[in-house]
NUZA-269360 format. One record per residue (C-alpha): residue number from 1; residue in one letter; x, y, z. Coordinates in nm, 3 decimals, padded with zeros to 5 digits, always signed. Example, Ala and Ser with C-alpha at 12.3 -4.5 7.8 and 13.67 -1.06 7.14 Angstrom:
BEGIN
  num  residu       c1       c2       c3
    1       A  +01.230  -00.450  +00.780
    2       S  +01.367  -00.106  +00.714
END
This chain:
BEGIN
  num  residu       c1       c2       c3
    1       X  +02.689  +01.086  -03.471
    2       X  +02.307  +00.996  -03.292
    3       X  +02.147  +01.336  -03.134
    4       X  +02.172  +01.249  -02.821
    5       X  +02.596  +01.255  -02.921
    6       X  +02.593  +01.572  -03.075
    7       X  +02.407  +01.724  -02.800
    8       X  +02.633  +01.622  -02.508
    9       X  +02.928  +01.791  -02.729
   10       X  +02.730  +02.100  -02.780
   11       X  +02.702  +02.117  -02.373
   12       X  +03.088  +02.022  -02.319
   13       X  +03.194  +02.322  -02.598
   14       X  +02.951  +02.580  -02.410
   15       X  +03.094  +02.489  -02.099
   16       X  +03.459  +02.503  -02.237
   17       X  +03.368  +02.856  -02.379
   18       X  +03.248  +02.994  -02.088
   19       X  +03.556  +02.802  -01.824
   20       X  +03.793  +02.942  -02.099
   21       X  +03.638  +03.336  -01.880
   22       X  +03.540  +03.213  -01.568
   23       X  +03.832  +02.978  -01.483
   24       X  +03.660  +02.837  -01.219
   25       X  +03.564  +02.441  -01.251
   26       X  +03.862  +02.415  -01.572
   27       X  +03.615  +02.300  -01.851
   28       X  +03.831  +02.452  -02.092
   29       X  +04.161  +02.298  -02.001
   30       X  +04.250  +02.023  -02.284
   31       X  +04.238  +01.725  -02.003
   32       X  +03.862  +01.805  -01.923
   33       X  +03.760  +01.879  -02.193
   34       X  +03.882  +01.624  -02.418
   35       X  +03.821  +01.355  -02.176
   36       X  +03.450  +01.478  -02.173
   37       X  +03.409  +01.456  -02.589
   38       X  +03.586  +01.118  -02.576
   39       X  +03.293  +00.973  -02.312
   40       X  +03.014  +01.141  -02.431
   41       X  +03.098  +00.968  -02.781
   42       X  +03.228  +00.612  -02.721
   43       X  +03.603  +00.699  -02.768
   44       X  +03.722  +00.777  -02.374
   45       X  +04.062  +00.601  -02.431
   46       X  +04.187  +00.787  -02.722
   47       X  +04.025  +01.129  -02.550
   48       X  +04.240  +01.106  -02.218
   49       X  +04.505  +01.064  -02.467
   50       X  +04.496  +01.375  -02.680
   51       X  +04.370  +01.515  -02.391
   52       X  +04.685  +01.458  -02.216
   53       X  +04.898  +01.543  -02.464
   54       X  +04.777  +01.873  -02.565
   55       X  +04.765  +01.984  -02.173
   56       X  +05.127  +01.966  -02.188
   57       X  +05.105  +02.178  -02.478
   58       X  +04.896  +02.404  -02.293
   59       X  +05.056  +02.449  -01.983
   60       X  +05.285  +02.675  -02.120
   61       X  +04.991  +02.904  -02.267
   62       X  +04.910  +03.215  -02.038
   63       X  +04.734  +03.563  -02.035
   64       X  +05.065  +03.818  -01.988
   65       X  +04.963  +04.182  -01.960
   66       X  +04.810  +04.316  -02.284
   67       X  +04.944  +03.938  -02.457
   68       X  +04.635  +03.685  -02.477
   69       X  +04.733  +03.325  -02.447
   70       X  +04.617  +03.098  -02.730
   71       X  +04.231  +02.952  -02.682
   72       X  +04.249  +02.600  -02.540
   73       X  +03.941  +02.559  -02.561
   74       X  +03.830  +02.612  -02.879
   75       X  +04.163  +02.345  -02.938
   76       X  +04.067  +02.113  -02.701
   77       X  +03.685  +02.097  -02.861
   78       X  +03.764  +02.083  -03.188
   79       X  +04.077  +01.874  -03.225
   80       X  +03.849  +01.595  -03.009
   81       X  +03.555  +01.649  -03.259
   82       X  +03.799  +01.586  -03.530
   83       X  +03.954  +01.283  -03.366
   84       X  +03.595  +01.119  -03.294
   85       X  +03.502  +01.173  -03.683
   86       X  +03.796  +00.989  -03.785
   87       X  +03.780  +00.731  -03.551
   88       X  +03.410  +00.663  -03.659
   89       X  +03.505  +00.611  -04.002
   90       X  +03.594  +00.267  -03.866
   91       X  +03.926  +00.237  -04.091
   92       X  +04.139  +00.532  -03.935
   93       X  +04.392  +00.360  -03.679
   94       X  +04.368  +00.557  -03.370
   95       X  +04.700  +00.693  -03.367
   96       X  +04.666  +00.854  -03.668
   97       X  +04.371  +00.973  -03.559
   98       X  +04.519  +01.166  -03.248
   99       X  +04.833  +01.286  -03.468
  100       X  +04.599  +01.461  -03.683
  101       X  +04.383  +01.599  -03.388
  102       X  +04.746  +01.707  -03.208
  103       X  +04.826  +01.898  -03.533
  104       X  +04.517  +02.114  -03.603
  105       X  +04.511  +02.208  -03.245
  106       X  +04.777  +02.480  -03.248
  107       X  +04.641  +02.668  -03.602
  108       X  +04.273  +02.611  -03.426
  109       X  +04.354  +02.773  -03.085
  110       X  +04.478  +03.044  -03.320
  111       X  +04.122  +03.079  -03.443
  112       X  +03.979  +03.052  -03.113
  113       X  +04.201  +03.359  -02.977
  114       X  +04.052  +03.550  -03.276
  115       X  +03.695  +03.449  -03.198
  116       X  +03.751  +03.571  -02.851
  117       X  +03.873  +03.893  -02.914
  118       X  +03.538  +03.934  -03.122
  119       X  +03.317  +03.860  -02.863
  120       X  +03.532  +04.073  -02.600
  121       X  +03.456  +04.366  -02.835
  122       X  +03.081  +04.268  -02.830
  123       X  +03.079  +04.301  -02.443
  124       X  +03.209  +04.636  -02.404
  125       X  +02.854  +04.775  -02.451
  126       X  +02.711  +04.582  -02.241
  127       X  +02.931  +04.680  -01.976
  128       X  +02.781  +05.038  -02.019
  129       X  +02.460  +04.876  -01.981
  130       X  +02.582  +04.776  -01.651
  131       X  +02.663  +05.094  -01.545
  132       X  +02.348  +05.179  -01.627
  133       X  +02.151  +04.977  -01.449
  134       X  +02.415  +05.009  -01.124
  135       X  +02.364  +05.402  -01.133
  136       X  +01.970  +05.311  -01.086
  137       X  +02.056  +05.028  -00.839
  138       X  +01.895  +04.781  -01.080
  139       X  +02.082  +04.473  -00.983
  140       X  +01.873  +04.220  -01.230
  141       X  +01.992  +04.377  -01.500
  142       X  +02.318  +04.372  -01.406
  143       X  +02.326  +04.002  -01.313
  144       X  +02.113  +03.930  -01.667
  145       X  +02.367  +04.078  -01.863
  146       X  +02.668  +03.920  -01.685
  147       X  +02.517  +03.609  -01.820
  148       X  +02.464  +03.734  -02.149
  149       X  +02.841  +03.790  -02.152
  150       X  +02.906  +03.487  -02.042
  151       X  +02.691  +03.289  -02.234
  152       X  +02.832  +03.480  -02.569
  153       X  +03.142  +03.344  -02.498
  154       X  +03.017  +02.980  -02.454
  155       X  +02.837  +02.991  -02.778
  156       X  +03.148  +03.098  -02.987
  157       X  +03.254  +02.768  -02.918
  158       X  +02.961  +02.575  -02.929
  159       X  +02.890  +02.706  -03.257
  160       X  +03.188  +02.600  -03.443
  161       X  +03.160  +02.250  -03.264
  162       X  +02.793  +02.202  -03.446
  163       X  +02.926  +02.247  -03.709
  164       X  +03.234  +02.011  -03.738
  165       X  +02.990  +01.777  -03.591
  166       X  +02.807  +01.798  -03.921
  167       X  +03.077  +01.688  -04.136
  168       X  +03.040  +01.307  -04.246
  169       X  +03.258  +01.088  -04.089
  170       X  +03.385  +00.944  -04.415
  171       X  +03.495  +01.290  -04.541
  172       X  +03.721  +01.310  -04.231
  173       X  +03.809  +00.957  -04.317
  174       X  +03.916  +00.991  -04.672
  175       X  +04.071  +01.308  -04.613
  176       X  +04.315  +01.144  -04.396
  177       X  +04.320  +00.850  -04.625
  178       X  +04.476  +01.074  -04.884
  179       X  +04.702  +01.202  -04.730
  180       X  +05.040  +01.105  -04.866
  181       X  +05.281  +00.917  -04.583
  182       X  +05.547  +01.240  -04.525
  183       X  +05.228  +01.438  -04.429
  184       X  +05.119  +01.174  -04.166
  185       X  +05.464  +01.090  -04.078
  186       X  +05.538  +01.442  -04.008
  187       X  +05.208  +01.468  -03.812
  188       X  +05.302  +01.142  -03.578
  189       X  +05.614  +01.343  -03.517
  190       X  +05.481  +01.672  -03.423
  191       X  +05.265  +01.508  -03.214
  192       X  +05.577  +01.343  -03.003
  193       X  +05.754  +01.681  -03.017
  194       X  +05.444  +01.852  -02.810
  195       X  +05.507  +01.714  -02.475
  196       X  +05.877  +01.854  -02.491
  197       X  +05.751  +02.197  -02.593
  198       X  +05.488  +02.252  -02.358
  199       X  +05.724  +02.145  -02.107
  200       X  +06.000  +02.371  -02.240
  201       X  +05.740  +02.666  -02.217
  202       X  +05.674  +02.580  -01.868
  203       X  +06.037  +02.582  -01.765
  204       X  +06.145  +02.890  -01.956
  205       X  +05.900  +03.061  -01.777
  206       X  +06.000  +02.912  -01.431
  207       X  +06.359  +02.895  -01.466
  208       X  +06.546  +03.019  -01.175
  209       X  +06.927  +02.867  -01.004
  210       X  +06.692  +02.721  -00.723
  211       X  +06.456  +02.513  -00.948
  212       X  +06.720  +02.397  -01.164
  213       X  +06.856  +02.123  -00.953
  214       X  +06.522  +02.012  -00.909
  215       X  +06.529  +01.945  -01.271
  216       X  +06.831  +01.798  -01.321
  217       X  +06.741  +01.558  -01.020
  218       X  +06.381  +01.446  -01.218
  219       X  +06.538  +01.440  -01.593
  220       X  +06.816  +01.197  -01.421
  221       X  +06.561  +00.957  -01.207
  222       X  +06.354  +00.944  -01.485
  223       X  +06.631  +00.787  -01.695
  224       X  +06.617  +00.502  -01.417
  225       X  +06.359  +00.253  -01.607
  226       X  +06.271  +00.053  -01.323
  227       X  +06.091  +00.375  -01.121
  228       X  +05.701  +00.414  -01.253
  229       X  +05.550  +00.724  -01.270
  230       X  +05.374  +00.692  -00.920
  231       X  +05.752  +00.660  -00.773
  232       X  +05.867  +00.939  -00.948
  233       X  +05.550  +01.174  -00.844
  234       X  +05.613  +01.029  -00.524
  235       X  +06.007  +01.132  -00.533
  236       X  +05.885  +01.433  -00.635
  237       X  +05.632  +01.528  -00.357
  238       X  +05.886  +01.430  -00.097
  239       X  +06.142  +01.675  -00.244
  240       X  +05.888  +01.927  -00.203
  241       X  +05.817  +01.903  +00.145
  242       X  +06.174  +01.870  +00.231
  243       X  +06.255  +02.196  +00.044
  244       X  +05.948  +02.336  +00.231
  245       X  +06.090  +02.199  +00.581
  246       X  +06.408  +02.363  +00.526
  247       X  +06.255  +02.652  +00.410
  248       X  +06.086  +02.711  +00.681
  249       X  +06.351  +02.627  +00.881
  250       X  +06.548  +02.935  +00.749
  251       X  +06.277  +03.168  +00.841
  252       X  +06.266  +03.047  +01.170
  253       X  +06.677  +03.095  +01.209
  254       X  +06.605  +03.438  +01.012
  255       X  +06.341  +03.620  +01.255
  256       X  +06.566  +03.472  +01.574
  257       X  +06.889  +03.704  +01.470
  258       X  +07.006  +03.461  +01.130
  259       X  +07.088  +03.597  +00.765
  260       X  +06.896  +03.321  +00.588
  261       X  +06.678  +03.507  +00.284
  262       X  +06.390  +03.179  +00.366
  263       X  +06.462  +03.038  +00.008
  264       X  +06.764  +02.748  +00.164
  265       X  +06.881  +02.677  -00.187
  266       X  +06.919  +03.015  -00.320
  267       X  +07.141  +03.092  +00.027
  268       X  +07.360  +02.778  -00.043
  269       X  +07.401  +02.893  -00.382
  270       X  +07.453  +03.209  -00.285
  271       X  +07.720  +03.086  -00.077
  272       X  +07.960  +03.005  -00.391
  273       X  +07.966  +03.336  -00.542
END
């Protein structure tokens, strides 16, 4: 990789770190910041792709209470390093380049979650220092070590980045060259399986008697191979705002005198029991 290469990537992994706190302009999510590796280092294609791919991994990752979610953005950062190094070997077919980024992703957001917790450790000081300097009304110090904080958590991912960055691309290269074909085979197919269980995450988290005939309506349409993708968003938008309507409709009949709960589909369902 030039300098100029490795530089943008050290600004997209800060960035991730610090989105994977803030939350605020998504940096961290696999889509942006996957996308971002990809064009900053000639390969934009294949980083939408595994970009895409593990953000339907990751939409079923989520801070519950005390339970930290995996970090996506140590797995978004370094998966796309790893795909880029491979892919600049010149003899890695891009596919297999992907399935291998696809399958360290899940041990590496593992790592990131642990690299996390260590710098969330680091900051509890400096939240005393904050205190500090709020008891005095010192308001500089307070907004210097906010950054600090934030920063710290940037760096544990820019850090790691550097230094994948600094592995030859033919080590990458013959690494996956080596491998024997039931490793890679068993990658390509992991790598189809993530899509269904990021979606399965999703939905075990949402599942509820109204949503499920939404589902059943989009896993039948989108057996109908003559509908595109823009149809079926499109199918699915208008679905929305007719639930919405009638929704609203039911709290309109429910403040003038009706029994409707404002959820139409649960009260029709409720209507069989």
């Amino acid at each position: 990789m030039s300098v100029v290469t490795v530089i943008l990537i050290a600004l997209v992994a800060l960035l991730a770190g610090m989105e994977g706190i803030l939350d605020e302009f998504q940096f961290h999510q696999p889509l942006v910041a996957c996308t971002l590796i990809g064009l900053v280092s000639g390969h934009l294609g294949a980083g939408i792709i595994l970009g895409g791919t593990l953000q339907l991994m990751a939409l079923g990752w989520a801070n519950i209470g005390a339970a930290v979610a995996p970090d996506a953005a140590l797995a978004s950062v370094a998966s796309s390093i790893l795909m880029v190094l491979a892919l600049n070997g010149g003899n890695v077919k891009q596919g297999v380049a992907i399935n291998s980024a696809i399958a360290a992703a899940v041990p590496l957001s593992v790592a990131g979650l642990f690299l996390t917790m260590i710098c969330r450790t680091l900051a509890i000081p400096l939240v005393h220092v904050q205190d500090a300097a709020a008891e005095k009304g010192d308001f500089k110090t307070i907004e210097v070590v906010q950054w600090v904080a934030i920063i710290m958590q940037g760096v544990r991912i820019m850090i790691p980045a550097m230094a994948l960055c600094a592995i030859p691309s033919g080590t990458v290269q013959s690494t996956l060259e080596a491998m024997p074909e039931v490793v890679t085979g068993g990658m390509a197919a992991g790598g189809g399986m993530v899509a269904a269980v990021g979606y399965a995450m999703v939905i075990n988290m949402m599942a509820t008697k109204e949503v499920w005939p939404f589902f059943a309506i989009g896993f039948c349409l989108a057996a109908i191979s003559q509908l595109t993708l823009i149809s079926l968003g499109a199918i699915g938008v208008s679905l929305a705002l007719i639930y919405l309507g009638l929704k609203e409709s039911a709290k309109s009949n429910g403040g003038n005198g009706g029994s409707g709960s404002g959820d139409p589909l649960g009260d029709i369902l409720n209507d069989y029991k």
